[in-house]
N, C-alpha and C positions, 0 to 999 in steps of 0.2 A: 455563502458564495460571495468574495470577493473580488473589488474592480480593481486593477493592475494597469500600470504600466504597460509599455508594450515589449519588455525586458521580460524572458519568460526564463521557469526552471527546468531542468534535467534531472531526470530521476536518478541519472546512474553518475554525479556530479556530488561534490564535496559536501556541499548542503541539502541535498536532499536526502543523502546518506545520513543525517543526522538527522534530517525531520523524522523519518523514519523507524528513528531507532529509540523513541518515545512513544506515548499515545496520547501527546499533546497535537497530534498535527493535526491543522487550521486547512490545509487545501481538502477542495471538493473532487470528489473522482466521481468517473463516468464508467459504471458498470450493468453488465446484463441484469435482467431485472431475476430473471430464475436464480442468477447465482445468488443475488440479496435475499430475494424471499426463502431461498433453504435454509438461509443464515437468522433470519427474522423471528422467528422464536426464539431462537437462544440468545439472540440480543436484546429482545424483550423484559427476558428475565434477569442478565445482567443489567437493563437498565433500573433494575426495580433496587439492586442492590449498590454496588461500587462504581458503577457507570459514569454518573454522572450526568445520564442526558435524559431530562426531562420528557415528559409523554411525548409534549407538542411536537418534540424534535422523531416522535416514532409516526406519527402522522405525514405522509405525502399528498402531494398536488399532481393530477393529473393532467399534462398536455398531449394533445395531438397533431401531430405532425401532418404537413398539405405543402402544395409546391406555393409558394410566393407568387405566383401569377392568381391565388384565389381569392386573393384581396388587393383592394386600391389601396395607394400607399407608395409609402417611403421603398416597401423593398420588392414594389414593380419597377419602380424609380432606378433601384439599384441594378437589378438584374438584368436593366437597359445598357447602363454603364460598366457595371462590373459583370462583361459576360462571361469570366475566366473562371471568378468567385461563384461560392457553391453557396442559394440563398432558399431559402425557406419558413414558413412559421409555421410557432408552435404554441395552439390555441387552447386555452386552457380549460377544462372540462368542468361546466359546473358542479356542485355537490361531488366533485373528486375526491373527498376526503378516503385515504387508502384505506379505511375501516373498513369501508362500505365496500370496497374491492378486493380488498386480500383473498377472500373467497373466492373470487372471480374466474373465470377460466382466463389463462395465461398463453398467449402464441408461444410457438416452439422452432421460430424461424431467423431466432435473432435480434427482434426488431421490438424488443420491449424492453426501454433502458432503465436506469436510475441513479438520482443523484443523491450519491450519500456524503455524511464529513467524513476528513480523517480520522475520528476517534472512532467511530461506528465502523468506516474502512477494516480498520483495522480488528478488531471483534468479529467483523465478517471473518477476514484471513483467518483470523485464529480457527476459528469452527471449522471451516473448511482444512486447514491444514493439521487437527489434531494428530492427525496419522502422521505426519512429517514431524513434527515440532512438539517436544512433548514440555509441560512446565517441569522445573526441576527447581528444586530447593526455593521454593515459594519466589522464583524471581518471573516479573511482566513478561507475557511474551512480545517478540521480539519480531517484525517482520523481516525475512532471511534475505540475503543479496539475488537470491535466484528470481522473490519475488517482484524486486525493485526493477526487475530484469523488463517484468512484462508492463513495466507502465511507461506512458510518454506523455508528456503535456502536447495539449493543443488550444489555440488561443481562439474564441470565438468573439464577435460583436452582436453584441443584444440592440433591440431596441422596442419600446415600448410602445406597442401600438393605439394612439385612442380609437376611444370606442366599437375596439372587437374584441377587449379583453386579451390582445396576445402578444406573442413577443415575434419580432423578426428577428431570423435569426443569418448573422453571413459571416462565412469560415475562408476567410482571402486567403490567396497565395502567397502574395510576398509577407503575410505574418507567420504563414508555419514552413517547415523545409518540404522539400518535395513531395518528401517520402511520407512524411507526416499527413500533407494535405492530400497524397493520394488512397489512404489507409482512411481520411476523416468521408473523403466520397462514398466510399465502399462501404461504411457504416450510416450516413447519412444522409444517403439520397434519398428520394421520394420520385423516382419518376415511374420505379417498376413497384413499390409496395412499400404503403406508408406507415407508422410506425409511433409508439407514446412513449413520453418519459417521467415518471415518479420522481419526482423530487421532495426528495428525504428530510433537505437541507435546511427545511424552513425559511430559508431566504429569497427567493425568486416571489415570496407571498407579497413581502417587503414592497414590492414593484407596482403592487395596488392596494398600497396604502397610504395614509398622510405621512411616511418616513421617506418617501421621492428623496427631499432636500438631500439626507446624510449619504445616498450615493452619486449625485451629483457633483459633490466638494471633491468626488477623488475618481471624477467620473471626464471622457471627451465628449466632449460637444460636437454634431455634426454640423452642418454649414445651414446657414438661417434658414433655406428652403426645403432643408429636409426638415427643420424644427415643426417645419406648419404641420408636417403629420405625425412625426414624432416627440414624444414628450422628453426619452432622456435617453442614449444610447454609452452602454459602458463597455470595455474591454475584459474579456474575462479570460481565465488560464484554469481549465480543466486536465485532471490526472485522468486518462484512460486507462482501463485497468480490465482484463478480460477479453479486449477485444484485439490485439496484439494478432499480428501475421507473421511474426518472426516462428522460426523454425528450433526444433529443439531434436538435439542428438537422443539415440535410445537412453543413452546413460542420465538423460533428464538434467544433459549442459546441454546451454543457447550456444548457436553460432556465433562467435566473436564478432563476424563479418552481418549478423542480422540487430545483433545489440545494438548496437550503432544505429539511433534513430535517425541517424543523416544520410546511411546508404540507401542503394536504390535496389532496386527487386531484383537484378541480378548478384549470384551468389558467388561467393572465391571457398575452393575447398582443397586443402592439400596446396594453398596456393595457386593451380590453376581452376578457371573457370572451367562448368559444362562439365567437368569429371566428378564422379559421384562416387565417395568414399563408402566403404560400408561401411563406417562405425555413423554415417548420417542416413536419414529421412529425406525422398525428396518432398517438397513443399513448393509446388507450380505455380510462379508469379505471388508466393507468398497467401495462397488461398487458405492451406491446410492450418491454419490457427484457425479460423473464424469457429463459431459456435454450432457444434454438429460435423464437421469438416475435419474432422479425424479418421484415420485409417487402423486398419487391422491386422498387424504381424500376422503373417503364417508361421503357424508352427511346425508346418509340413504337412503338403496336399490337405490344409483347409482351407483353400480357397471357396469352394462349396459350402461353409460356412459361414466364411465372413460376406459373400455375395447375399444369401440372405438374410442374414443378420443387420447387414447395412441397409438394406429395404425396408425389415421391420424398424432399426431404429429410426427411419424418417416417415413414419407412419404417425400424424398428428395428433388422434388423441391416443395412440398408445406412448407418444414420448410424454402426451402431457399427464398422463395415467403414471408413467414409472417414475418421472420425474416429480411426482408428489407422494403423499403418503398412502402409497400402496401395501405396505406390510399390516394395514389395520385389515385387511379384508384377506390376506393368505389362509386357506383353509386346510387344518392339520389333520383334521378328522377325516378328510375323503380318502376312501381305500383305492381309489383311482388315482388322484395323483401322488406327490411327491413329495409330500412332506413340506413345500414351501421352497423345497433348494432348487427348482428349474428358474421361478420367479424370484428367485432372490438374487440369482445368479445371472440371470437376464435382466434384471434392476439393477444390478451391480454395474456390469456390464456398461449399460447405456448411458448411465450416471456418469462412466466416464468417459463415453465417446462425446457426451454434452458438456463436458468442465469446459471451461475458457483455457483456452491457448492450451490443448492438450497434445501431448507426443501421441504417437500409432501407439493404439493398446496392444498387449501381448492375453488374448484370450483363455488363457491360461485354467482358472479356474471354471470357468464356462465348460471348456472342453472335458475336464474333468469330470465335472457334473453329469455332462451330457454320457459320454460314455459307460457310467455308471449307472443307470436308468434308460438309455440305450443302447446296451453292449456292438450294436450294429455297428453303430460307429466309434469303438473304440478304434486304437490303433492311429495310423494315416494314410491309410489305403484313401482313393479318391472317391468319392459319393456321389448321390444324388443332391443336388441342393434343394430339389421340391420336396423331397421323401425327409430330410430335414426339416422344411419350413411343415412340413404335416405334424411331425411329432413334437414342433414347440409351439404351436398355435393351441394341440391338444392340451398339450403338459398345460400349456400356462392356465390354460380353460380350467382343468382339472385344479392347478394349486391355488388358483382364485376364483375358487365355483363358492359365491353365497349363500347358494343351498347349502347346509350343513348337515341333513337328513333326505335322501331323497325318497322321495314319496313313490308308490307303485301303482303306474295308473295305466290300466288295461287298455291299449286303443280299440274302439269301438269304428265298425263300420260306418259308411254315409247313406245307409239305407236311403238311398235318395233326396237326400237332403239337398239344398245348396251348395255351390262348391265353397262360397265366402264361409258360410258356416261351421265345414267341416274342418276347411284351412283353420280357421281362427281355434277351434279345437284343439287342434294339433298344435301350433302353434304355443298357448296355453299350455299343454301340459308339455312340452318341452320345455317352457322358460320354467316348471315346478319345478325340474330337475335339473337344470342347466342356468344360470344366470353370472356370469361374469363380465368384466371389459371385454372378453374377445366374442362372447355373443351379442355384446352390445354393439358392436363395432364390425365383425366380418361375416356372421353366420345370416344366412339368407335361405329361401324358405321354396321348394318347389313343389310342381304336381307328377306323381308318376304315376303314368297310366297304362296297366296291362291287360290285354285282350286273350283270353286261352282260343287257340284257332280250332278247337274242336265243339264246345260249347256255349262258346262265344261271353264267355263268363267276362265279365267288367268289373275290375277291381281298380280303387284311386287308394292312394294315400300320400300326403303330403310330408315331405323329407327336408330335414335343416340341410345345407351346408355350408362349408368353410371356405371351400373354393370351388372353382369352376375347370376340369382338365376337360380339353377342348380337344377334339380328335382333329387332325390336317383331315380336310377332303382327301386326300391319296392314300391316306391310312384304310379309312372308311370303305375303299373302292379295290377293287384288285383287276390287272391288266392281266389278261388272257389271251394267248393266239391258238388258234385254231387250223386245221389245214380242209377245207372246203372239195368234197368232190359232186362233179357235177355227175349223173347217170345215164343221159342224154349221151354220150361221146364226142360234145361238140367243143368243154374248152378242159384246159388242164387245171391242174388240183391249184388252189387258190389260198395262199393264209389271210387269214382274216384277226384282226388283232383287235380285241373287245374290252369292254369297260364293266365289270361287275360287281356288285355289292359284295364285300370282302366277305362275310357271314349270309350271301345268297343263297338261292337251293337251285336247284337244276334249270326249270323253268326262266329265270333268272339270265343263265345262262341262251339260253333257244330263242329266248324273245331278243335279244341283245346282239346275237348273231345272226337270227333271221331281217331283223331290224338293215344288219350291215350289208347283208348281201340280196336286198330285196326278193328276201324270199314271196312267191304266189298263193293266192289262199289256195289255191288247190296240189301244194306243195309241202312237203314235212321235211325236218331234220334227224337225222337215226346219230346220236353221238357216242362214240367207242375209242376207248384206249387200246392203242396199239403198244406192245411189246413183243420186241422179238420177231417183227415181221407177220403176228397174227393180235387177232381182237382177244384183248384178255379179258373185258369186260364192257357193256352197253350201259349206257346213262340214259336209262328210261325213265325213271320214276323222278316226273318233276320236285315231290319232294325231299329227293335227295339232295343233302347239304353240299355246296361248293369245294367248303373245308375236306372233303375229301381227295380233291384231286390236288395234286404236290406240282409244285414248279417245274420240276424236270417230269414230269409226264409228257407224253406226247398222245393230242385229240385227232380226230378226222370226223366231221361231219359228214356225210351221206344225205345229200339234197335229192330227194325220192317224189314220187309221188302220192297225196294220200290212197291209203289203201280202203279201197270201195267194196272190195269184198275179202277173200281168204285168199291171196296171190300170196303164193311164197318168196321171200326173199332169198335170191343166190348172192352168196360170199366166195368168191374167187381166192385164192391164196397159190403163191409162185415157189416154183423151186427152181435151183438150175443144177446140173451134173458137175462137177467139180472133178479133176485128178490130180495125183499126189503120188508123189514113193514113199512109202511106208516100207522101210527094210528093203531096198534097192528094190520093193516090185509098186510095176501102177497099178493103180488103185482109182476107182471111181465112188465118188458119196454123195448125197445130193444135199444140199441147202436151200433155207429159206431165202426167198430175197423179197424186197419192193413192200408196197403199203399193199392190205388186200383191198379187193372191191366189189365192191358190190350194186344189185340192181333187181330190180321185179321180175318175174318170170311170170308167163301163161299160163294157164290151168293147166295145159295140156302140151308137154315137151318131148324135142327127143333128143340125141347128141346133137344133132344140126342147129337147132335154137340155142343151146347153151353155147355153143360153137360162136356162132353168130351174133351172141349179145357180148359174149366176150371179147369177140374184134372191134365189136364197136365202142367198149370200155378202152381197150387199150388204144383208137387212133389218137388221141391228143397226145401219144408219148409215142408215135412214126418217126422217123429219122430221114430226113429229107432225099429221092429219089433218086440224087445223082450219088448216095451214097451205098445202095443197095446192092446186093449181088446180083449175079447175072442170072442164075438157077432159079431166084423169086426175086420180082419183081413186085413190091407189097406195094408202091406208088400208084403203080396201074391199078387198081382196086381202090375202093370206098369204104367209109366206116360201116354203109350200110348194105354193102352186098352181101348175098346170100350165098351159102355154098348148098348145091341141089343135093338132093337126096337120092338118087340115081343111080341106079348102078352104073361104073364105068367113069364116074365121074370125079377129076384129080385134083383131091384136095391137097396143097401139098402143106398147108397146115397144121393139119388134124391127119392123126394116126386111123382113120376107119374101122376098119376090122382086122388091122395087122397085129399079129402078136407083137410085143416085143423081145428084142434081142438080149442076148444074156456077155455083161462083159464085167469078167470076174468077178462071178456072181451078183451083180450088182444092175438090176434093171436097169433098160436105157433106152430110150426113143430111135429108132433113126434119126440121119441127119438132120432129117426137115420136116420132121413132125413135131406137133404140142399134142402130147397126152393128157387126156381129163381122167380125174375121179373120184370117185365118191369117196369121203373124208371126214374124219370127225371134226370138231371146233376146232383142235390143235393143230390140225392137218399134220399127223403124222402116221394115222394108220390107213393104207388104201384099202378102201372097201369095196369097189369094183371098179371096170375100167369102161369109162362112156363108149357106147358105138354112134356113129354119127344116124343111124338108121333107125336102132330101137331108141323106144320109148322111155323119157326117164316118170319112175313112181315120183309126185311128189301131192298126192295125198294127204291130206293133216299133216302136211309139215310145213312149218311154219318159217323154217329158215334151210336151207341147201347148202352144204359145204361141200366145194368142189377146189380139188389141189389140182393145178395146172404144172405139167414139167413140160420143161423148157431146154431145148437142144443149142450149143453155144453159137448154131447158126440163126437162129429165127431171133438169139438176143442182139447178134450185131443188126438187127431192124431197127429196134429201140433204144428209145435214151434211158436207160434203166437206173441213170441216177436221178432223174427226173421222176422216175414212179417209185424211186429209194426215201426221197428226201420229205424230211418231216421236221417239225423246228417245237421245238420244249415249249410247254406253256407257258412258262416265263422265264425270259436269258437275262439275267440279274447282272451279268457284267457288261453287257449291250445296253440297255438301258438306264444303269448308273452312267453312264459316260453322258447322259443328253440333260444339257442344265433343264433343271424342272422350274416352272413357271410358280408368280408370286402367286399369294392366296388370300383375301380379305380374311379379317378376322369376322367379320360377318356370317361369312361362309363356313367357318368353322363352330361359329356358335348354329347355324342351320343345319351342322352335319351332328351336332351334338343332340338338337333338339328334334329331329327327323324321326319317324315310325322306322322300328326298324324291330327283327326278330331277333329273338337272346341267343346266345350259342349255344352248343351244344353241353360247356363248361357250365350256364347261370339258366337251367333247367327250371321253372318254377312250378312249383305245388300248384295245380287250380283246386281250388275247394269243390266247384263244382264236379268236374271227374274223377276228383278223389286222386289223382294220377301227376305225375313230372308231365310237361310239355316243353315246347318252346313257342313263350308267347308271346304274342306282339306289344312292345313297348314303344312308349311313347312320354315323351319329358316336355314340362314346360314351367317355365320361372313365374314364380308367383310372388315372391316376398325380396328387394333388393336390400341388402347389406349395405352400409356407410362408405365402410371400405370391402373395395369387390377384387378377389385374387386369381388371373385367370392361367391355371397351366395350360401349355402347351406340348402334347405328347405328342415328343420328337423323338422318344426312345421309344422303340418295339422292340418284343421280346419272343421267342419262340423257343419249341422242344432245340433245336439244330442251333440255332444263330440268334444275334443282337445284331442291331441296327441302327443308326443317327438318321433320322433325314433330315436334308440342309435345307428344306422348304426355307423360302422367304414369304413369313406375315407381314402382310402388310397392315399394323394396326394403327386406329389414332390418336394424335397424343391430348388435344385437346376438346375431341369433341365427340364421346364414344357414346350414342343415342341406342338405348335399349329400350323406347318407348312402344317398338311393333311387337317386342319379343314378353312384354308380359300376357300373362295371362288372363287376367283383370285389372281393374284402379285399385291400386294398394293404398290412396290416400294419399301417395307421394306428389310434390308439386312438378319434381321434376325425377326425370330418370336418365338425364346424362350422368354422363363422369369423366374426368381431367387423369391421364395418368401422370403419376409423380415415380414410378419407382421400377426398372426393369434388372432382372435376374437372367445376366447371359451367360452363354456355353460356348467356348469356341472347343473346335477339334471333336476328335472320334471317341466314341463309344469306348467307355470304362478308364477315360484320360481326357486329356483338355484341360482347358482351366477356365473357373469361372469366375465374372466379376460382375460389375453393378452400375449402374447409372441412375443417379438421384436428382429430381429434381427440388433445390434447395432454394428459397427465397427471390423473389423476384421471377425473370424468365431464365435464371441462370442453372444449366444442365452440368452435373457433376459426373467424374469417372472413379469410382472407388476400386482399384485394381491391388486391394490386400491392404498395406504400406500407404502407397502412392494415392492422392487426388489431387486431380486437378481439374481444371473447366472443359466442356466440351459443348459444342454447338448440338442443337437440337435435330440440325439436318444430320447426326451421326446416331442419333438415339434407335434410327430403324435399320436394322440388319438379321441377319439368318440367324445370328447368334441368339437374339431373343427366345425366352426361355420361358420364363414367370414374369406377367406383367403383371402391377398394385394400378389400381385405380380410384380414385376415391371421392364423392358425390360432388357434381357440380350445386353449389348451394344460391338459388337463385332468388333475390332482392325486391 
């Protein structure tokens, strides 16, 4: 590295086209460090032969990079004065030698540079560009105008600090153009995350050593009182190379208008601004070059793809895994995976979402792959992007499982062991079978614990997984309405709209409802589906499952009293006389109408009591007095009067002992009678006709069915749509309409973790009974993963219909504490986690489109929308859209 004037060069300028076009060239470039070290073996071994560059020059010095305010000195000095200037140092790492580091693990965020020469520069290019560039007729390669494209100089001031071993470093304004200095901030700040650079060059060693003198001679002197803290400060002119934010067309030409190191971050396209051609790429404020900050052509509805694709490749040690040498560990032998092409092809992949200054990749062969090994998603119908991320976390598992033979190992029971014990059993003999980066990295390790509710059998066993799909509270719960009758006759039918566990059973139900309507302990609920105007069936048996009654059913409660001895229950059911011309003659028919009802009877009854208990059901549906006719007066009467039993005595309600009248053929009450009688459950056979005098049998019988007909005068009494009206157990287009409240992600990891019973679909074996049950399960996190993946199932699925719900989680991004939710001390120091990486869904069920937000270096939040990224604030990271969140271990110091 050499001191210069303040006279800098231009890459894309007469003479630098000719440095260039040799592998004589003298200048230093400033390049990512991953893209050096890919190149770093096979420079090694040309240096061994026609290179030219001795060992010492393959050895690097390690600095670390800090804000200038962490030392006294010349460049607190500075950053008093020059507050415009961008100033920092960079401390040099003892025993840095890069020997002892190349092995090292490497960040994947950008922020690990290096400085190499020209001659090695170029040797890198080569490797890298074999595929572009091929040698022909034994002549040098050549570095190509495209890549002359991606470099700019930029002029730094060094200065050498005594005694802290480091250099201060400041990058002024009026030395580089705008553009340049605002491209040098964005690569070397330090205020959000600091950062080293390898230097390759051998020269920067120079700077503490007795050769000071020979860079002084062609070096500037700062002013005597910066002397006192600095020993010698030089001008330097670095080639950037890699880290370019200029934009490049799909066809792999640069923007005319971004070549130009002197323009500024707005773009001219077609000649005007702001209009976006399709033969370009947008590139937001010039983000999309940085290192990782590439986008993903659709090839057609894969959006779904590339949204989780872009989360896994900013997945830290999976990019720092693909980005090294992964192919030593592919296992070709496993009959489960894939022969190596899912990870080869998802290495591929990412290798070039990570190139420096790379255009939107076209997923091309990935896709191909993929559908080839997942026929699901052949074609480009639109998909799931979790049901995606499930089958390449497997696949890769599979084509980089180190097991090569897997062993067969019986689980054994915890015969009462320890739970640590058992866990670590398990545990163990999964990693026999199972050991690759993605078990190293995302599988995590729980307790499932089933109860069989018949002999109470206790079964644990402890389960990997990959991720976490988290039910919404709303999913887990099912809203029910109800229609509430009281038997008293003092209020009218009531709906009652209730909260129940979606896989509940009956009781479930009754306690939930009794709960709503304060029910009395000396009080029951009898629950029956009405269709058709009669009971089709009673929901006695509290363990009957929930899952049986459908949305559009319609319930009625019956608020009773408990039954203390053998009282029979009466069931009321309504008809009314109807006429019609059928073939120009009238005709009379009778129909059902209204909800039935019901109520306790005496031991001992006759027409007059049933008479009597039924006036008293029906007064909460009276029609107000001034409405009534003149012939009955039903106002002046009470819900609780009695009609005598007397002879002589005018009921003008009840038919007595009058026969009835016959009109065309078709039985029929007088005007102003209600005839009872005896009826089956359907009420449609009459079995005899009530006298208000005799006595009715009800004997061992347990329930009384009595049909009531109804004359179209005693109906103008009553509000008959009011003892009509019944409301579905669930109105799914009433209820979509009412915005649904947000939900912690807490809360869904509690509804995930919660006791709950299996359905009637996930039956389990108990050993003890020998027999299928449904038994009580119960989950809890024992083992946490590095990186934690948690879905959010927002799609349900049923025999009829699919569903989105547009729930908004509320989750966090910085500080997601699962220290209540283990089970045990795993060992871990800590059990937060930071998320870095969300997978959203906008729009409806089997359409939409999905995309990604990434969190990339510093506090800075990315939008990966296919193509397209650009930056986006953190307060936009939480919305409904959220789908699949990445998490990944807070690592505490």
């Amino acid at each position: 590295m050499e001191g210069h004037s303040d006279s800098t060069q231009r890459p894309d300028s007469d003479n630098n086209n000719n440095n260039n076009s040799n592998n004589n060239d003298q200048r230093v470039y400033f390049v990512p460090y991953r893209w050096w070290k890919d190149a770093q073996d096979s420079m090694r071994v040309d240096s061994d032969s026609d290179s030219g560059l001795d060992s010492e020059s393959m050895k690097g010095v390690v600095y670390s990079a800090s804000p200038a305010s962490s030392y006294a000195g010349p460049m607190k000095l500075i950053n008093n004065i020059f507050s415009l200037d961008l100033v920092f140092n960079l401390r040099r790492e003892e025993g840095s030698d890069s020997v002892h580091r190349e092995n090292g693990e490497v960040g994947v965020s950008g922020r690990d540079y290096a400085l190499v020469p020209g001659q090695m520069w170029v040797q890198a290019l080569r490797w890298h560009s074999d595929s572009k560039v091929a040698m022909k007729n034994g002549k040098s390669f050549l570095a190509s105008e495209e890549d002359n494209y991606d470099v700019y100089p930029l002029k730094l001031r060094l200065s050498v600090l005594r005694e802290t071993n480091s250099l201060g470093v400041r990058i002024c304004k009026k030395d580089n153009a705008g553009e340049r200095f605002r491209r040098a901030c964005k690569i070397f700040t330090v205020e959000s995350e600091l950062f080293r650079v390898w230097d390759f060059s051998g020269q920067t060693n120079l700077f503490f050593t007795n050769e000071k003198n020979k860079f002084l001679k062609d070096s500037q002197r700062q002013s005597d009182h910066d002397l006192c803290y600095a020993s010698i400060q030089i001008v330097l002119d670095l080639q950037i190379y890699g880290l370019s934010d200029s934009m490049k067309c799909k066809d792999g030409k640069k923007d005319e208008s971004v070549a130009n190191s002197s323009s500024g971050p707005s773009l001219m396209m077609n000649g005007s601004a702001g209009n976006m051609n399709s033969n370009f790429v947008r590139a937001s404020s010039g983000e999309a070059g940085s290192l990782g900050l590439t986008g993903l052509q659709n090839l057609g509805n894969t959006c779904f793809m590339n949204s989780s694709l872009q989360c896994l490749a900013h997945t830290p040690k999976l990019v720092d895994y693909f980005l090294g040498d992964y192919g030593r560990e592919i296992n070709h032998d496993n009959q489960l995976g894939m022969d190596g092409e899912i990870a080869l092809a998802f290495g591929d992949l990412l290798r070039k979402l990570w190139a420096p200054g790379a255009a939107p990749v076209a997923p091309r062969l990935f896709k191909s792959k993929l559908a080839r090994f997942a026929p699901q998603f052949s074609g480009y119908n639109q998909h799931d992007s979790q049901e995606l991320l499930a089958f390449l976390l497997d696949g890769l598992h599979e084509d980089l499982n180190r097991v090569k033979c897997k062993p067969y190992i019986e689980a054994k029971d915890g015969d009462d062991r320890p739970d640590r014990e058992v866990a670590d059993e398990y545990w163990r003999n999964h990693l026999a079978r199972n050991d690759s980066i993605i078990v190293d990295v995302c599988q995590g390790q729980y307790k499932s614990t089933l109860v069989c509710p018949l002999c109470r059998k206790v079964s644990v066993t402890f389960d990997p997984f990959m991720y976490l799909s988290l039910p919404l509270p709303s999913t887990t719960m099912r809203t029910m309405t109800l229609t509430l009758l009281n038997t008293n006759g003092n209020t009218a039918p009531s709906p009652y709209t209730i909260t129940v566990p979606k896989h509940g059973k009956c009781e479930d139900l009754i306690k939930a409802l009794g709960s709503a309507c304060s029910l009395g302990a000396d009080e029951t609920l009898l629950v029956a589906e009405i269709y058709n105007n009669r009971i089709i069936r009673y929901l006695e048996e509290s363990a009957d499952s929930l899952s049986l009654i459908r949305d559009d059913d319609r319930l009625v409660a019956y608020r009773l009293s408990k039954d203390t001895g053998q009282v029979p229950l009466v069931v009321f059911m309504h008809q009314r006389s109807e006429e019609q011309y059928i073939h120009g003659k009238l005709t009379s028919s009778w129909k059902a109408f209204g909800i039935p009802l019901a109520a306790r009877l005496c031991e001992s009854v006759d027409g007059s009591d049933i008479y009597n208990l039924y006036l008293n059901l029906l007064s909460p549906f009276q029609i107000p007095a001034e409405d009534a006719i003149e012939d009955y007066d039903i106002s002046k009467g009470t819900a609780t009067e009695e009609v005598s039993g007397k002879e002589g005595a005018k009921s003008p309600a009840i038919g007595g002992d009058v026969s009835p009248s016959n009109v065309n053929g078709v039985d029929s009450p007088s005007d102003v009678e209600l005839q009872f009688y005896l009826t089956d459950e359907k009420g449609i056979v009459k079995h005899s006709k009530l006298v208000m005098n005799e006595p009715v049998a009800v004997t061992g019988v347990s329930r009384l069915h009595v049909l009531v007909c109804w004359p179209e005068t005693q109906i103008e009494h009553y509000d008959t749509g009011l003892l009509s009206s019944l409301p579905e157990v669930f109105k799914s287009g009433f209820y979509a309409k009412r915005p649904q409240e947000s939900v912690s992600l807490y809360k869904c990891l509690e509804a995930f973790l919660q006791e709950e019973p299996l359905g009637p679909e996930d039956m389990w074996y108990c050993p003890g009974c020998k027999k299928h049950c449904q038994a009580i399960k119960k989950l809890d996190l024992w083992r946490l993963p590095e990186i934690l993946v948690i879905h959010l199932k927002k799609f349900s699925y049923s025999r009829f219909s699919k569903n989105k719900l547009e729930t908004y989680v509320d989750f966090p991004i910085d500080n997601f504490d699962l220290s209540p939710y283990i089970a045990q001390s795993n060992g871990m120091s800590c059990n937060r986690y930071m998320l870095y990486a969300v997978s959203n869904h906008y729009g409806s069920m089997g359409g939409g489109h999905y995309t990604a937000f990434v969190h990339h270096g510093g506090d800075q939040w990315y939008d990966f929308d296919d193509s397209h990224v650009h930056p986006i604030s953190q307060e936009k990271i939480k919305s409904s859209a959220a789908y699949v969140l990445f998490y990944r271990r807070v690592i505490e110091v």
